[in-house]
VONUMAR-631805 format. One record per residue (C-alpha): x negated, y, z negated; residue number from 1. Coordinates in Angstrom, 3 decimals, decimal comma. Each point is the difference from the previous one (the first is absolute). Last residue first. Layout:
<rs>
[[X; Y; Z]; NUM]
...
</rs>
This chain:
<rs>
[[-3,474; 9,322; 8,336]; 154]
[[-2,885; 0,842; 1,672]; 153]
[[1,530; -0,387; 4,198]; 152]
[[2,901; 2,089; -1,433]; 151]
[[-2,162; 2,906; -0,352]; 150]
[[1,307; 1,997; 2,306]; 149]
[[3,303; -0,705; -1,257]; 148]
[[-0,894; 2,645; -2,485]; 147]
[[3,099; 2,433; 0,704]; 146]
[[-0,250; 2,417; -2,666]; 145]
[[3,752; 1,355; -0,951]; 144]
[[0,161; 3,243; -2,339]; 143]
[[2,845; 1,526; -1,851]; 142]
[[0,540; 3,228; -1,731]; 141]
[[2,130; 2,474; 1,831]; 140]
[[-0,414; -0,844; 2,871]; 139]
[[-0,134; -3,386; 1,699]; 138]
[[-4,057; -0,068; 0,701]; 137]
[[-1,469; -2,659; 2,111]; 136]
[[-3,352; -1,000; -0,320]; 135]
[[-1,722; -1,742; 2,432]; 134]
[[-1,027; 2,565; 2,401]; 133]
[[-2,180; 1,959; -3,158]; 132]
[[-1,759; -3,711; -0,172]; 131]
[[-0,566; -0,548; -3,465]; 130]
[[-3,386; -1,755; -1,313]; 129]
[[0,541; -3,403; -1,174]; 128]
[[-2,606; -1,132; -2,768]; 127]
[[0,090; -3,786; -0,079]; 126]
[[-0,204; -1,893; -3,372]; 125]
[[-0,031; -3,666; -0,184]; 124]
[[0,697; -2,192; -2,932]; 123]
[[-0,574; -4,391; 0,375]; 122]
[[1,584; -1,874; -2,345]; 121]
[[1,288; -2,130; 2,963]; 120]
[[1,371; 3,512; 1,817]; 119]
[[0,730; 3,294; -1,461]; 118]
[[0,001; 2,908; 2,414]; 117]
[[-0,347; 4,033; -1,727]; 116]
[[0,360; 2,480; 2,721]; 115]
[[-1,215; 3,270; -1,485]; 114]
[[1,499; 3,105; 2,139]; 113]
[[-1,453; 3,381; 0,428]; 112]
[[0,979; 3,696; -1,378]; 111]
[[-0,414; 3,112; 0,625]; 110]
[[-0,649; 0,780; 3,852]; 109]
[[2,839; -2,723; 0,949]; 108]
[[2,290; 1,493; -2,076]; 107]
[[-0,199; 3,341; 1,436]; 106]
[[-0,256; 2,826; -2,293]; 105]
[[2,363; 2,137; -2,037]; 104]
[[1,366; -3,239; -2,350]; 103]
[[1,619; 1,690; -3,392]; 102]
[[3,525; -0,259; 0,848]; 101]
[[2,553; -2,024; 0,704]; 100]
[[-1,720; -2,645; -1,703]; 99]
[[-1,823; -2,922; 2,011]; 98]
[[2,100; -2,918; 1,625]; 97]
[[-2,031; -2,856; 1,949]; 96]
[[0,501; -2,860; 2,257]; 95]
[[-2,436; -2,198; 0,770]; 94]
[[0,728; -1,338; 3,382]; 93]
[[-1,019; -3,801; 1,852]; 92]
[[1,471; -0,890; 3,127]; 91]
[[-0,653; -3,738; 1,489]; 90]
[[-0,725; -1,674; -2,866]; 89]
[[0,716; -3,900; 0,252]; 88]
[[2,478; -1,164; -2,738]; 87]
[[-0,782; -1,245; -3,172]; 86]
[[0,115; 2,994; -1,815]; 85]
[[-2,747; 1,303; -1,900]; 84]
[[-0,148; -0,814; -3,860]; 83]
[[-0,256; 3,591; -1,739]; 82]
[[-3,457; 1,579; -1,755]; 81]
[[1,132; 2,262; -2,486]; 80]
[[-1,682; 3,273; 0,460]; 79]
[[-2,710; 1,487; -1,983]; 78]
[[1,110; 2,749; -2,922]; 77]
[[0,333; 3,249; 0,538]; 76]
[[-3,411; 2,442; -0,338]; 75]
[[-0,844; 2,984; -1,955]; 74]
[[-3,918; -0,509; -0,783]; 73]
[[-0,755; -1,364; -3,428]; 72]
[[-0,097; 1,150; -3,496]; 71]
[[3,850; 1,340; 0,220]; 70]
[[0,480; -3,621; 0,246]; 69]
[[3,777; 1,061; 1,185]; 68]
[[2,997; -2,807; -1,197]; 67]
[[1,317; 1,367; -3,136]; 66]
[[-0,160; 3,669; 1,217]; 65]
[[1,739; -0,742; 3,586]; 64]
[[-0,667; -1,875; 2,954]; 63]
[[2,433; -2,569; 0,699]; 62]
[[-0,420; -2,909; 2,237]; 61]
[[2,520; -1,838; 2,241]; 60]
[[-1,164; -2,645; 1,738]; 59]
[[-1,339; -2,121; 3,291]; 58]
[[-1,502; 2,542; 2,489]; 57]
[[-2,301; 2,706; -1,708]; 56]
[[-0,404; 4,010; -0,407]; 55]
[[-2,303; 3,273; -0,215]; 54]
[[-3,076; -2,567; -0,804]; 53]
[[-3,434; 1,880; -0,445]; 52]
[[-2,704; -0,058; 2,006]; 51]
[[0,150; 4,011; 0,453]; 50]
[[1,603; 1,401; -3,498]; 49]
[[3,488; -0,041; -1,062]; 48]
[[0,779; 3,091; -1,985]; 47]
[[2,737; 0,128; -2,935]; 46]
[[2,960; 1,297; -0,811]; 45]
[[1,855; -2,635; -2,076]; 44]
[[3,379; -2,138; 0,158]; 43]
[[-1,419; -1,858; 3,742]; 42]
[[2,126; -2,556; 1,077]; 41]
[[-1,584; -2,217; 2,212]; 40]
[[2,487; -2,699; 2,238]; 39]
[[-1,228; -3,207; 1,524]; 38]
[[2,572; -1,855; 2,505]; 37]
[[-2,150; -3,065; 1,162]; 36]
[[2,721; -2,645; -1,622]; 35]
[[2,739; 0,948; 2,344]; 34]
[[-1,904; -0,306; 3,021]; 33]
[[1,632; 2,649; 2,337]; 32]
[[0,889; -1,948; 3,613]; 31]
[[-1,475; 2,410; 2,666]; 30]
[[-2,393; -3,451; 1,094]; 29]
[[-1,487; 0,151; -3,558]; 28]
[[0,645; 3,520; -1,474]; 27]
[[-2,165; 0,484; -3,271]; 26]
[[1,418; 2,475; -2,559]; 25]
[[-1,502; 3,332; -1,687]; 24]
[[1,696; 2,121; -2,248]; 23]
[[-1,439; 3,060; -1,445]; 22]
[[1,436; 2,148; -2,844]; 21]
[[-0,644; 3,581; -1,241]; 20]
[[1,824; 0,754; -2,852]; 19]
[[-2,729; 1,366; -2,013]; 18]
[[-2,417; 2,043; 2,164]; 17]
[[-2,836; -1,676; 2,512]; 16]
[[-2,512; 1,296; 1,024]; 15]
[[-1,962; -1,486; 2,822]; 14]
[[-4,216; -0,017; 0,198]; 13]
[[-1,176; -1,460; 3,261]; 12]
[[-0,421; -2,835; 1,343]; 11]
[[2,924; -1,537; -1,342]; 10]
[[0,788; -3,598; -0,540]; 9]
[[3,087; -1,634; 1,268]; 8]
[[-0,031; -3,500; -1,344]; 7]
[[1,860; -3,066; 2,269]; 6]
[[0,582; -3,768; -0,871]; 5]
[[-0,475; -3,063; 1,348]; 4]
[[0,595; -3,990; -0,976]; 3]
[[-0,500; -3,614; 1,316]; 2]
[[1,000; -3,266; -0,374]; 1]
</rs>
């Protein structure tokens, strides 16, 4: 059997303000995998640094007072790797809501993508760079990145 999961990470510092929530889910074939839906709730201002981890596929996390190492960087947790579906990919889509507001630049320019692949105890991590073509924004606050071109490494 085997698993994936997503992580945006920025690559460059993001604020973020209490309310702010991402959700990110995985769409295999434009069917939404129910068990990739991730969801960051963030109850404290705060600034992400480069590296860092705006938000992950596979759970809900909450970032407030109880849960902030205020020792350590600003950071959600990792995602949840999910089982992949059995049948062959043929479209692949991460699909992605931000807060209304609080993003001024291009996604793509910000931010890249962690693919995390689990197979036979084995954990891979491939850095996917955004193509601006491959991202399609439904205004106000939703993003779909088409990464079918990396069906062949799935």
């Amino acid at each position: 059997m085997s698993f994936i999961g997503f992580e945006l990470i920025s690559k460059r510092a993001w604020s973020v303000l209490p309310g702010h929530t991402f959700s990110m889910s995985i769409l295999w074939n434009k069917k939404k995998i129910s068990s990739s839906i991730g969801r960051d709730i963030y109850h404290e201002s705060g600034m992400i640094l480069p590296e860092k981890r705006i938000a992950a596929t596979g759970r809900i996390h909450h970032l407030s007072e109880n849960t902030i190492n205020r020792f350590e960087p600003l950071q959600t947790a990792s995602c949840k790797l999910v089982s992949r579906p059995e049948s062959p990919l043929a479209d692949l889509k991460i699909e992605l809501l931000v807060p209304n507001k609080g993003i001024m630049e291009p996604i793509e320019r910000t931010t890249v993508l962690y693919l995390w692949q689990k197979e036979n105890n084995l954990t891979k991590r491939t850095v996917l760079y955004l193509d601006p073509q491959s991202i399609q924004r439904t205004p106000p606050n939703q993003f779909y990145m088409d990464l079918s071109f990396i069906i062949t490494k799935v």
